[in-house]
N, C-alpha and C positions, 0 to 999 in steps of 0.2 A: 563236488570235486571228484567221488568217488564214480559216476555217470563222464566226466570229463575223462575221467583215466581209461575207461571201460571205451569210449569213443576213439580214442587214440591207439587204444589196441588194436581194434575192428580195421581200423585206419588203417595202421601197418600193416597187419594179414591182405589187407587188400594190395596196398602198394608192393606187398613180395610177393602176390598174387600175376601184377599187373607185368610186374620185371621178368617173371619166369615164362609166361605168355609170350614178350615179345623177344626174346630169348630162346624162346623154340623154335619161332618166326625168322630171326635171322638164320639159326641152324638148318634150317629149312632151306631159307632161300641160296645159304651157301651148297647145300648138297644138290640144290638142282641148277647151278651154275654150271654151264653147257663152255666145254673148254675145246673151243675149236679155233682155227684160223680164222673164218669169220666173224667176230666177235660183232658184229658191227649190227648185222643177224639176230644169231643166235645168242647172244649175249641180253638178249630184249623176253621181257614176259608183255604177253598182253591180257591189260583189265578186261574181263566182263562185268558186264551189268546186265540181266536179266537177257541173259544169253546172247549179247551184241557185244563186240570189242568198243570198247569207248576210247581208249589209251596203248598205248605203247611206251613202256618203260624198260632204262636200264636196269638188271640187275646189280651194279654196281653200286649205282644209285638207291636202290629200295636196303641194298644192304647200309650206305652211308645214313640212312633214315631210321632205319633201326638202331645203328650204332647212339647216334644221339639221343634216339629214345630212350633207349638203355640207362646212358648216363642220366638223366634226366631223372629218369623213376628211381634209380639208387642215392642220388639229393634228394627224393620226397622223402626215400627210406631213413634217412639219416635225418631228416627235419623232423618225421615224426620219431626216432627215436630219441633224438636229444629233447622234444619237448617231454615226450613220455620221464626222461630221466629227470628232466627240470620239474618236472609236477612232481614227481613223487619225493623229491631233495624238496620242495617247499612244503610239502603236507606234513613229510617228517622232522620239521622243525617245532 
């Protein structure tokens, strides 16, 4: 149990790991949002892949993707600490 609890740690550090990444990722992509009349434009990033545009997306967009991420990884956060709390409330009974 005591390898169960140690796994769940690692776990968390990783999931507040994963949230602060894409959290920097939105911050990012909000600072380079290009505020002009053309939004239509300028308001677009485009993918590369191996130095060719593959895509064209909105910014808008990659920020509503991150948003959910977001949320997403701070539910793992909370699953793995309520189990972390629930292991350790049954070990010490």
């Amino acid at each position: 149990m005591v390898d169960v609890n140690n796994l769940l740690a690692q776990q968390l550090d990783k999931e507040k790991l994963v949230l602060s990444l894409f959290q920097q990722a939105k911050h990012l992509a909000e600072q380079n949002r290009v505020k002009v009349k053309v939004k239509d434009f300028f308001g677009r990033l485009i993918r590369m892949e191996a130095e060719l545009p593959i895509d064209v997306v909105n910014i808008n967009d990659v920020i509503s993707i991150l948003n959910r991420i977001i949320i997403d990884e701070k539910k793992h956060i909370r699953l793995v600490e309520d189990s972390i709390a629930t292991l350790n409330m049954l070990m010490n009974k």
